[in-house]
C-alpha positions in Angstrom: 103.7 125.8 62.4 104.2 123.4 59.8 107.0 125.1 58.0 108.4 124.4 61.4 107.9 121.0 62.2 109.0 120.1 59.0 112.2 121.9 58.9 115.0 121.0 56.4 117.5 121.8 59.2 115.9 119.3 61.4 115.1 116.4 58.9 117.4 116.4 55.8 121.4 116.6 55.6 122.9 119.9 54.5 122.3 120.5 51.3 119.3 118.4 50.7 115.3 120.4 50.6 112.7 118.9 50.3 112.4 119.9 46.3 114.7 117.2 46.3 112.5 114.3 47.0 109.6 115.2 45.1 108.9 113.2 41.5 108.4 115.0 38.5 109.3 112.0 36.4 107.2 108.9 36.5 109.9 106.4 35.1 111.6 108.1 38.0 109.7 108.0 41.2 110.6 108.9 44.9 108.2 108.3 48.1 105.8 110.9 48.8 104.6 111.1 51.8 100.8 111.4 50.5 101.5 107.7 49.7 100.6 106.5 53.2 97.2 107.3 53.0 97.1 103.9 51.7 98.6 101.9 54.1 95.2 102.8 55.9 93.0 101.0 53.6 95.5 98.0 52.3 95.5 97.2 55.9 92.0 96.9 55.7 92.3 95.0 52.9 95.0 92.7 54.9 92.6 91.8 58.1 89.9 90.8 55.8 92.0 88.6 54.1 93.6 87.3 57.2 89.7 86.6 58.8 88.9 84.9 55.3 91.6 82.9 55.5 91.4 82.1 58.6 87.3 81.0 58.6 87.2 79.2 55.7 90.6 78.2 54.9 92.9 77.6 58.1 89.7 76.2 60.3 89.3 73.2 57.7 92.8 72.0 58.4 93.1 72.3 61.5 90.0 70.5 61.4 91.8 67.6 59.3 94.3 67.3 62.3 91.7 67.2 64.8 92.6 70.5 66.2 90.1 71.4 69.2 87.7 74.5 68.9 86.4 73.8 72.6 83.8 76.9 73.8 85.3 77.5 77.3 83.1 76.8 79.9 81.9 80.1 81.5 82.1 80.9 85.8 78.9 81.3 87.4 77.8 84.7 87.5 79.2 86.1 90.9 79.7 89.8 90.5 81.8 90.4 93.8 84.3 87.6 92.0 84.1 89.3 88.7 85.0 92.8 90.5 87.7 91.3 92.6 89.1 89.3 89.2 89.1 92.8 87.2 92.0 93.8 89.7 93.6 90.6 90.3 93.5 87.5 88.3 95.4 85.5 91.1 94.0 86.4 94.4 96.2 85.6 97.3 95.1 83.6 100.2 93.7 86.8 102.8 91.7 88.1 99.2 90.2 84.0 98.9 89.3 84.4 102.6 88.0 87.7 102.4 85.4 86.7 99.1 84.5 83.7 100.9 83.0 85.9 103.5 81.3 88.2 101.0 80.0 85.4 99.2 79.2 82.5 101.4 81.0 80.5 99.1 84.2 78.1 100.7 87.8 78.7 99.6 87.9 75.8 97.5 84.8 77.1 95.4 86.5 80.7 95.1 89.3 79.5 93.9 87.8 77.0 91.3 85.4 80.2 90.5 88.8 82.2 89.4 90.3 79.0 87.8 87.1 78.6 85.5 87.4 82.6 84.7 91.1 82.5 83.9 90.0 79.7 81.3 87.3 81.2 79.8 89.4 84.1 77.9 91.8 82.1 77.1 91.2 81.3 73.7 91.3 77.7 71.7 93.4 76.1 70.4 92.0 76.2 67.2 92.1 80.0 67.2 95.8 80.0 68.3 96.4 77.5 65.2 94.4 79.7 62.5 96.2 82.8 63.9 99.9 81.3 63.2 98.6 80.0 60.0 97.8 82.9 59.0 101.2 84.5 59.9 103.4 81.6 59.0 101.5 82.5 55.5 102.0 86.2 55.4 105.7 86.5 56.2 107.0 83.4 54.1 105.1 85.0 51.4 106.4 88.5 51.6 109.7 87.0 52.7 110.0 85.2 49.8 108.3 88.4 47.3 111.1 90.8 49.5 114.1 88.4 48.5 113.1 88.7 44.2 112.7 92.7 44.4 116.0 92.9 46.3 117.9 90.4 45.1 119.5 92.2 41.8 119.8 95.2 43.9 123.2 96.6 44.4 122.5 97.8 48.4 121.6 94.3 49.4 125.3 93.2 49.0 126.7 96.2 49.6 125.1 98.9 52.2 127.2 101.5 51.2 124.5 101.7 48.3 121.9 102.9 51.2 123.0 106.0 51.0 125.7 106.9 48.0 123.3 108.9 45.3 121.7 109.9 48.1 118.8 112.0 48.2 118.2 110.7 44.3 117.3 107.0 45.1 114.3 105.9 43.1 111.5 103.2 43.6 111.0 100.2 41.6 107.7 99.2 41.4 108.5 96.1 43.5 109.9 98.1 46.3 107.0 100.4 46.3 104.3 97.5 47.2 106.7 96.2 49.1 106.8 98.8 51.4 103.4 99.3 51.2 102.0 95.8 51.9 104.7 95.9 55.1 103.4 99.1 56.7 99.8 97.8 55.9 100.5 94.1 57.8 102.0 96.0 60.5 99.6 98.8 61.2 96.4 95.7 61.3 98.9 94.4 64.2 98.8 96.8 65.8 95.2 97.0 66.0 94.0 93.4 66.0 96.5 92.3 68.8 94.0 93.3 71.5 91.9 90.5 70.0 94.3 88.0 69.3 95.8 85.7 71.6 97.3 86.8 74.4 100.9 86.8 75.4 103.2 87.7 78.5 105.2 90.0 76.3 102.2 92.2 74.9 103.5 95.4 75.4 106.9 94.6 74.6 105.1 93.2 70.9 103.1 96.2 70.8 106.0 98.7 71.6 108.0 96.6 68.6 105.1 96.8 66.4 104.8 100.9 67.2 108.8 101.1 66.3 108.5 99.0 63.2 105.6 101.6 61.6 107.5 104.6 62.9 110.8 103.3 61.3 109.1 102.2 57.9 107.0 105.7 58.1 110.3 107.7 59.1 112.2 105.8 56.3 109.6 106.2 53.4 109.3 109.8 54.4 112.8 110.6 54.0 113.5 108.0 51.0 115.4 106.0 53.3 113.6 102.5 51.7 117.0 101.0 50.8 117.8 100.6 54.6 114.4 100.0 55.4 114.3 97.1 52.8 117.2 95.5 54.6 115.6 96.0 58.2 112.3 94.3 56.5 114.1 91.4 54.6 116.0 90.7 57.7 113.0 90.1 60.2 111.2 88.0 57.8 114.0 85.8 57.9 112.6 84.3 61.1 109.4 84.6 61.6 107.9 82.2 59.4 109.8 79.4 61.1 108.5 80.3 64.6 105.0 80.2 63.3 105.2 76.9 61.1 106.3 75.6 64.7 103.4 76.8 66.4 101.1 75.3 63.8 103.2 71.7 64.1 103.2 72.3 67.9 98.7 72.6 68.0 98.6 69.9 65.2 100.6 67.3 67.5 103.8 67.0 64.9 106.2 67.2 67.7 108.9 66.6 66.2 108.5 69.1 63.3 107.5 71.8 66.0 111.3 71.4 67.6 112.8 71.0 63.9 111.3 74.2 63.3 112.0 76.1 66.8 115.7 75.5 66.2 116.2 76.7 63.0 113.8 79.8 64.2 116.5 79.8 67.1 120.1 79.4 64.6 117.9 81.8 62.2 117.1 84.5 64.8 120.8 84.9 66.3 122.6 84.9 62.6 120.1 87.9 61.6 118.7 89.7 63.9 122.0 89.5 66.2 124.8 89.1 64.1 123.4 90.8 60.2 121.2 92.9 62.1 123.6 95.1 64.3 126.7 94.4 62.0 125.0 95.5 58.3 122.0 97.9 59.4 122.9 99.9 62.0 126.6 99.8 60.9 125.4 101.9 57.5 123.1 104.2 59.6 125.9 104.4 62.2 128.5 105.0 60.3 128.5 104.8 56.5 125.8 107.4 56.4 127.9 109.8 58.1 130.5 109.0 56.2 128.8 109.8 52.5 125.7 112.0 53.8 126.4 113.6 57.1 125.2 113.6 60.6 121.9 116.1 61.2 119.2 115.5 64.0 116.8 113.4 62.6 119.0 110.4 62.4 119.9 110.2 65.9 115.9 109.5 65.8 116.1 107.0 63.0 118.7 105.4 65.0 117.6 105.2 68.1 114.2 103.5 67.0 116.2 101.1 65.3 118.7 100.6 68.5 115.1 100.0 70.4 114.4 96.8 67.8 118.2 95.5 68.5 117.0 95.9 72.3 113.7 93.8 71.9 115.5 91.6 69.5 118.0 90.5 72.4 115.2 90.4 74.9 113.1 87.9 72.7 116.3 85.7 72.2 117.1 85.1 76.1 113.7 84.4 76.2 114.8 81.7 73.1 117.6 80.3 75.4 115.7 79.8 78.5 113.1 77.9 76.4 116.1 75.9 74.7 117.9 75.2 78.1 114.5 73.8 79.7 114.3 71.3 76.4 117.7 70.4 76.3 118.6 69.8 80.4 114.5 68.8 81.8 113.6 67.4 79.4 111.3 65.1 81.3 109.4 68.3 82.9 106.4 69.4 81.0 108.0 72.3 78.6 105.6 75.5 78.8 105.3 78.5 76.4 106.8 81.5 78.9 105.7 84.4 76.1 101.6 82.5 76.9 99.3 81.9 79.7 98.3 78.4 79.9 95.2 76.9 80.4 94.1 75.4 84.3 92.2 72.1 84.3 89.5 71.8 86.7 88.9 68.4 88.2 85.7 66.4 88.5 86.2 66.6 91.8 85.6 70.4 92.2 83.2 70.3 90.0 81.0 68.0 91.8 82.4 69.9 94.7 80.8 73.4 93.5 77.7 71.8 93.1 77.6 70.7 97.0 77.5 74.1 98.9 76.9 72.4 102.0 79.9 70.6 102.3 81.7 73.3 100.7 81.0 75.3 103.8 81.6 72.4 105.8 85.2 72.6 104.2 85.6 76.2 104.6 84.4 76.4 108.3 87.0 73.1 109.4 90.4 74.6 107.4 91.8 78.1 107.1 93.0 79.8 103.6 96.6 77.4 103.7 95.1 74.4 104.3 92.2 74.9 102.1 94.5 75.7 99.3 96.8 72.4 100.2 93.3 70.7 100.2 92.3 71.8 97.0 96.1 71.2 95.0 95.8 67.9 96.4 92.0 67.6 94.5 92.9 69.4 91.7 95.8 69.3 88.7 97.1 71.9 86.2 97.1 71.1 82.9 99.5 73.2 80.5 98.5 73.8 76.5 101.2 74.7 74.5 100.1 78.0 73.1 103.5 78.7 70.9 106.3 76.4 69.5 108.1 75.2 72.4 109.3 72.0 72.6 107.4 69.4 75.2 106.2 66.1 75.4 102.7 66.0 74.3 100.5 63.1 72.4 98.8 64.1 68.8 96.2 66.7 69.2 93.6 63.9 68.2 94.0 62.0 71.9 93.2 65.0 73.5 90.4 65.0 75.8 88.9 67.5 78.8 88.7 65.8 82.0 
């Protein structure tokens, strides 16, 4: 069976086995697979870092820019709202009527109930700040660390070097933990994004993050690092600058969050639409058929790395939307479309929830649409920022719950 999955036919041009890609020599080395065993454990290493970082590190400055860390306040236990809110988070107006019934609570007071839910996991803006510190950290450092192990390197001007000497390519020890330290941050990602902050485009991050390991394990496998190197170098090009404007953006440096989001935005286009298509998947297109051949498993390489160009366009309309709301209303309150945002609830529904009586009064004297009109009237929606998009907003300091 493994003989079989592993097939030469299948995974290596003709001509290549897998004798080929062993090391014999250490002065001359070549990826082994065995070697991602350790991605495992250095991505261990990475989350602990990240959470010491972040605790004692990233919380004391967004401390010294009076960055909120406000504890949610939690809904009143109601467990037929809590099984209704499981399946939808925004009830419509028969489901509001319908748990008013089973509750003998008024519309206004369901609603408020699922307002005050939505709130409380959303998290803080303290945690969203220590998260994109944490990141803006991580890839300017190994941005920077991936430009001085590639920079003397002949493929990283010319990407016909990707694949001439090909299978005989060997690893410096700066490419080696730079693959390594990549596959690691990626894989503790993967797992800690169903505790980070939550976004819109969760599976769209989580099906990039599954395509980045599989590309970066497919590569390393088949000694394909030189390609993999540039796919690397060339995403951490951006992301820094989006998270350096997120952490601008929660510590009320306005202007500094749309400095940043602009370059991120002139950034993003020159290299992950114009060097991105036009260098990589060129040379895996085309120069490596030219020089190594064509066999099956790179139509697989390729089409993981066509599925990156994909997300890679879908992120960047997301980019221009964001940039035409900034630019043409200006004078409407600018929202993060990838993020949920948090819902204010009034004083007046609060004292309201605490007055059953006249809740009911309320309930019994308006039907679902006028109840609703009631309570938008009553109530107002407050939008926090969770990423770098530009809107008007006063220093983090003046903030204050209502």
């Amino acid at each position: 069976m493994a003989s079989t999955f592993w097939s030469e036919w299948f995974w290596l041009p003709e001509g290549v086995t897998w004798d080929d890609l062993k090391s014999e020599e250490s002065d001359k080395y070549q990826p082994q697979v065995k070697d991602l065993s350790i991605v495992l454990y250095l991505a261990i290493f990475v989350f602990l870092i990240r959470k010491i970082l972040e605790r004692f590190l990233f919380t004391k400055i967004g401390e010294y820019f009076c960055i909120r860390d406000r504890v949610p306040k939690k809904a009143p236990k109601n467990n037929i709202c809590e099984e209704s809110y499981k399946i939808r988070k925004f009830p419509k107006e028969d489901a509001l009527l319908q748990l008013s019934k089973q509750t003998d609570l008024s519309v206004r007071q369901i609603e408020r109930w699922f307002r005050v839910r939505r709130n409380q996991d959303r998290p803080s803006m303290m945690c969203r700040f220590t998260e994109a510190a944490w990141r803006f950290t991580f890839y300017f450092s190994i941005f920077m660390y991936g430009l001085w192990v590639l920079w003397d390197k002949e493929w990283f001007a010319d990407s016909t070097y990707c694949w001439k000497g090909y299978p005989y390519h060997y690893l410096s020890s700066g490419i080696y933990w730079y693959y390594q330290i990549e596959m690691s941050f990626y894989w503790s990602l993967l797992f800690s994004q169903f505790f980070d902050v939550k976004r819109k485009d969760f599976w769209e991050m989580f099906f990039h993050h599954l395509a980045t390991i599989f590309l970066l394990t497919f590569s390393w496998s088949l000694n394909f690092t030189r390609v993999g190197t540039l796919v690397l170098v060339i995403h951490d090009a951006v992301d820094f600058w989006l998270e350096i404007a997120k952490c601008a953006k929660y510590a009320g440096f306005q202007k500094l969050c749309d400095a940043g989001f602009a370059i991120m935005g002139i950034v993003w286009f020159v290299t992950r639409l114009v060097i991105y298509p036009f260098k990589v998947l060129k040379t895996s297109w085309f120069e490596c058929k030219e020089i190594v051949g064509i066999y099956p498993s790179l139509y697989v390489f390729n089409a993981m790395l066509l599925v990156l160009l994909i997300l890679h366009v879908y992120w960047f309309k997301l980019i221009v939307i964001v940039a035409y709301r900034a630019i043409f209303k200006s004078h409407e309150e600018i929202t993060d479309i990838r993020s949920s945002t948090e819902e204010e609830v009034s004083e007046e529904a609060e004292a309201d929830s605490n007055n059953t009586a006249s809740s009911n009064h309320i309930a019994n004297h308006y039907d679902g649409k006028k109840a609703s009109k009631l309570l938008s009237r009553n109530t107002t929606s407050k939008a926090s920022v969770d990423d770098c998009l530009p809107t008007d907003q006063s220093s983090a300091c003046n903030h204050t719950d209502k």
